[in-house]
C-alpha positions as YAML, in Angstrom:
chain: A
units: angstrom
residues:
- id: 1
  name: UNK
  ca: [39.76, 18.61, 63.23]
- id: 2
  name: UNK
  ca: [39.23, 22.48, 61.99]
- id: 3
  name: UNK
  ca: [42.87, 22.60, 61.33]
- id: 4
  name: UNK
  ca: [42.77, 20.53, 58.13]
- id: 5
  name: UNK
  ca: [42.83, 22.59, 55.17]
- id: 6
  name: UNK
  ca: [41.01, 23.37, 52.11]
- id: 7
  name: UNK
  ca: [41.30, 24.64, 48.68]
- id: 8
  name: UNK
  ca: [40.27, 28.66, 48.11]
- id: 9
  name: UNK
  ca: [40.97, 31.01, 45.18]
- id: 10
  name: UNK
  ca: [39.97, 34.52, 45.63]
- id: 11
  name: UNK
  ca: [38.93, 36.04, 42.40]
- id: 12
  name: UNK
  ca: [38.14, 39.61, 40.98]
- id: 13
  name: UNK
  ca: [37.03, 40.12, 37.43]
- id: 14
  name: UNK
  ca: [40.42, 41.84, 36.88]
- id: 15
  name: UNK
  ca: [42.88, 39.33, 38.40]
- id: 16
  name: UNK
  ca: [42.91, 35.90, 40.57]
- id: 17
  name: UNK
  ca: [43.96, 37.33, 43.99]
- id: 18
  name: UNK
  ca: [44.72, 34.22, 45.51]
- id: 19
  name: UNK
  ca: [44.67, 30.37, 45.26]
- id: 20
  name: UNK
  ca: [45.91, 28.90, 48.68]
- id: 21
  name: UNK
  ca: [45.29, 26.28, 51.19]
- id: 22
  name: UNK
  ca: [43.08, 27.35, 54.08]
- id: 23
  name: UNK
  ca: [41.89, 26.76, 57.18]
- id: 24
  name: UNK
  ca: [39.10, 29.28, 57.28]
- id: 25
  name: UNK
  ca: [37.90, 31.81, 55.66]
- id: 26
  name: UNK
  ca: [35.62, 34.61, 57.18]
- id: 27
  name: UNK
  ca: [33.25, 36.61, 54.74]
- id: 28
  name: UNK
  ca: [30.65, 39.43, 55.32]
- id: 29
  name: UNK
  ca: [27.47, 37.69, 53.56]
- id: 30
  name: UNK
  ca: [24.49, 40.06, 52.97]
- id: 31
  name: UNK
  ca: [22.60, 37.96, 55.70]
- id: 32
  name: UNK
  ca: [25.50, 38.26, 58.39]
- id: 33
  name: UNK
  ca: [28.81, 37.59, 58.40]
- id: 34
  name: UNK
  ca: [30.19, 33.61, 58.58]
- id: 35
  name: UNK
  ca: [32.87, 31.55, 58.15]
- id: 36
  name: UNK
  ca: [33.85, 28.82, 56.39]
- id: 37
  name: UNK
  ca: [35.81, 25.21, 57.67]
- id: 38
  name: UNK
  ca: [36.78, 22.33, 56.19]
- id: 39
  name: UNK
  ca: [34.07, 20.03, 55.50]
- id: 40
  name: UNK
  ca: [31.67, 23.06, 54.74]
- id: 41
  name: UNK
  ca: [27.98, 21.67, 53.56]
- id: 42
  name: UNK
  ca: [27.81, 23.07, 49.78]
- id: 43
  name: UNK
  ca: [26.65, 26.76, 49.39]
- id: 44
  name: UNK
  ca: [26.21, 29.92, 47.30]
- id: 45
  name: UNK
  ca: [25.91, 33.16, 49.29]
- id: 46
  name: UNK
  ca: [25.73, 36.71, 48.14]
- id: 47
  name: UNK
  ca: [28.46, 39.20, 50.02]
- id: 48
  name: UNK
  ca: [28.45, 42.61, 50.78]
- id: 49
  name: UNK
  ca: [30.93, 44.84, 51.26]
- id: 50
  name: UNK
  ca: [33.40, 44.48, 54.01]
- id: 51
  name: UNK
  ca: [36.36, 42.48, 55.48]
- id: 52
  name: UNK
  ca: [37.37, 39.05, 53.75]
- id: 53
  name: UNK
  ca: [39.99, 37.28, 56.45]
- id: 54
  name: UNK
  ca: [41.92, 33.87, 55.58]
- id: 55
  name: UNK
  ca: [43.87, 32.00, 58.16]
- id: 56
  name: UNK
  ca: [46.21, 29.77, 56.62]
- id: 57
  name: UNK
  ca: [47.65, 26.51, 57.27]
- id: 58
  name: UNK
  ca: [50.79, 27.32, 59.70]
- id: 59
  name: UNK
  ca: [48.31, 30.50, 61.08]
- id: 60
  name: UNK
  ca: [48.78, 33.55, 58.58]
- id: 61
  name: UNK
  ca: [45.84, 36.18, 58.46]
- id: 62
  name: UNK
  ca: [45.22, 37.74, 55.26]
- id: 63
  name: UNK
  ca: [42.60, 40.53, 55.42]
- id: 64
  name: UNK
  ca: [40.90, 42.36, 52.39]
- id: 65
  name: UNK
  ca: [38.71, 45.16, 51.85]
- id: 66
  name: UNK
  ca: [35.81, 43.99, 49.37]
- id: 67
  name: UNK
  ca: [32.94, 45.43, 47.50]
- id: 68
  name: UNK
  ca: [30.46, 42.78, 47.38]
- id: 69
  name: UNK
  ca: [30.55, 39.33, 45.73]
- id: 70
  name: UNK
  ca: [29.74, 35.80, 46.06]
- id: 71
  name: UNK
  ca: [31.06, 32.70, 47.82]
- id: 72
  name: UNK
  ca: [30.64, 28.59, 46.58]
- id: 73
  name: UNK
  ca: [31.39, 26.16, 48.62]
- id: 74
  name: UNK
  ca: [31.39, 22.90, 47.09]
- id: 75
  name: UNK
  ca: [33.45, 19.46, 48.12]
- id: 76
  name: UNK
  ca: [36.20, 21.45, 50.26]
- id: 77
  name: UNK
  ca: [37.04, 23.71, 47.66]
- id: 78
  name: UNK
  ca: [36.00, 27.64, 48.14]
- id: 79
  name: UNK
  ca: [35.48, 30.26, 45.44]
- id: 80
  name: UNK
  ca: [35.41, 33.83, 46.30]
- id: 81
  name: UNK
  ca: [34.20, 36.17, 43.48]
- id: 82
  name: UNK
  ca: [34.72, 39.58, 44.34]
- id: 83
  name: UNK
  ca: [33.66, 42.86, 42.83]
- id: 84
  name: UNK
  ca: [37.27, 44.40, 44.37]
- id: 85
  name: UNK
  ca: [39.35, 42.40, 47.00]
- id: 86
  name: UNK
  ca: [42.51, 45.03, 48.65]
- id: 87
  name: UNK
  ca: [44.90, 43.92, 50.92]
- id: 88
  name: UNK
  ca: [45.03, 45.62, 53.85]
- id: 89
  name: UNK
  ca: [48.57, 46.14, 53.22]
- id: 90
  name: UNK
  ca: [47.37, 47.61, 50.18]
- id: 91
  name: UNK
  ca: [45.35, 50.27, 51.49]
- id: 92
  name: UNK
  ca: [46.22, 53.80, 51.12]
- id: 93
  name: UNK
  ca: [44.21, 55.52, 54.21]
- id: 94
  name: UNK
  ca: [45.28, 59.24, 52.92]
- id: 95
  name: UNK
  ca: [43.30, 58.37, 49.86]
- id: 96
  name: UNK
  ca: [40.77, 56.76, 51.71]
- id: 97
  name: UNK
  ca: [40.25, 59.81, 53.54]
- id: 98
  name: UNK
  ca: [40.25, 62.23, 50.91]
- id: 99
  name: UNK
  ca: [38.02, 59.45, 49.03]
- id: 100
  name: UNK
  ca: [35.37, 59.60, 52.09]
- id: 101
  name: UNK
  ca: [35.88, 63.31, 52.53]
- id: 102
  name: UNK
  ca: [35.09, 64.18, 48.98]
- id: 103
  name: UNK
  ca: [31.86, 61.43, 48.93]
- id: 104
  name: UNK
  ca: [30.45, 63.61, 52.21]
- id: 105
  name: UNK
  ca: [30.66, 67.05, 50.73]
- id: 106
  name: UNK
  ca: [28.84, 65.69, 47.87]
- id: 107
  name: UNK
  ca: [26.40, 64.04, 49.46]
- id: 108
  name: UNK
  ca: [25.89, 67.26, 51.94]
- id: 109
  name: UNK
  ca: [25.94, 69.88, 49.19]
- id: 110
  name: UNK
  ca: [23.68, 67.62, 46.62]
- id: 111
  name: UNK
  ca: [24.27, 69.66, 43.60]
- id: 112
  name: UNK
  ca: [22.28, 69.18, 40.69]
- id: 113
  name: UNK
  ca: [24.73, 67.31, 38.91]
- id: 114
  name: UNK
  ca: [25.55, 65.09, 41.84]
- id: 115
  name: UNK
  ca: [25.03, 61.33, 41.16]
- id: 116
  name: UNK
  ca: [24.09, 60.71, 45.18]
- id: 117
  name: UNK
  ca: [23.75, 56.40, 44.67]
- id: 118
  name: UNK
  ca: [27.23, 56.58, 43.21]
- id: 119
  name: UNK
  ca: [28.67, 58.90, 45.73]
- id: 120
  name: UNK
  ca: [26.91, 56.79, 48.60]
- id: 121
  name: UNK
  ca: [28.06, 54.12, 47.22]
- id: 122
  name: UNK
  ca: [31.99, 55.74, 47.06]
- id: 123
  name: UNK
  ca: [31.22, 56.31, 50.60]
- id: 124
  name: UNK
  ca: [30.61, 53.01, 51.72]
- id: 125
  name: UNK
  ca: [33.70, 52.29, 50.16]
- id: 126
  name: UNK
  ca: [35.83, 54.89, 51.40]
- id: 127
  name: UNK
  ca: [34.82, 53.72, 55.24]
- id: 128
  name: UNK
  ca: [35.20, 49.89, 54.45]
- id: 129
  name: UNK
  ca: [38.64, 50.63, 53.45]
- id: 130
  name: UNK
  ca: [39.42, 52.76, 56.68]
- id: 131
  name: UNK
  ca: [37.65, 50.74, 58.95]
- id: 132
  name: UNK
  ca: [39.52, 47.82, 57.38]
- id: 133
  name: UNK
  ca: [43.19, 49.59, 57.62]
- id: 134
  name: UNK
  ca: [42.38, 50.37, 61.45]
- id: 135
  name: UNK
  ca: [41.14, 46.71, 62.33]
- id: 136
  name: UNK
  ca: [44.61, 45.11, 60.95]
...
């Protein structure tokens, strides 16, 4: 019964990531993380950052590191709007960790001209992407 698929595009404002058919799709929502089946009751949710994962139809997993968004699910067809969406093939965990690295010694040093929401917020990027790379 959960096998049958459904229609889901993946979207970012700079590009459509990906338009599929799909069996689930698992998504960190701001209240807890969920998934999403066929026959899905209609919804709007907010997402945080984290992991997106899609299974598809012969059992592919496709895992992204994501900023934050929002999810519809209306009449078996799911839209993922995405702040950033990165493969986890994608990922470059040297960068990461020079990304996360540099974020900390801001935050610890808090110079004057230090922006600390936007390096926090580099931060929590920086570990969604590692934690993502070392999950996959």
């Amino acid at each position: 019964m959960f096998d049958r698929p459904f229609a889901l595009e993946i979207l970012t404002p700079e590009k459509m990531v990906l338009t599929t058919q799909a069996v689930s799709v698992s998504v960190p929502g701001v209240q807890g993380g969920f998934q999403v089946l066929v026959d899905h009751a209609p919804l709007l949710s907010t997402l945080e950052e984290g992991r997106v994962i899609v299974r598809g139809q012969d059992g592919t997993l496709l895992t992204y590191a994501t900023s934050g968004g929002f999810l519809e699910v209306r009449d078996n067809r799911v839209r993922v709007l995405l702040d950033t969406a990165e493969r986890v093939e994608e990922i470059d965990v040297e960068r990461a960790t020079a990304a996360r690295e540099r974020a900390e010694r801001r935050l610890r040093e808090r110079a004057a001209d230090v922006d600390v929401p936007r390096a926090e917020a580099a931060l929590r990027r920086a570990l969604n992407r590692l934690r993502t790379a070392r999950a996959s």
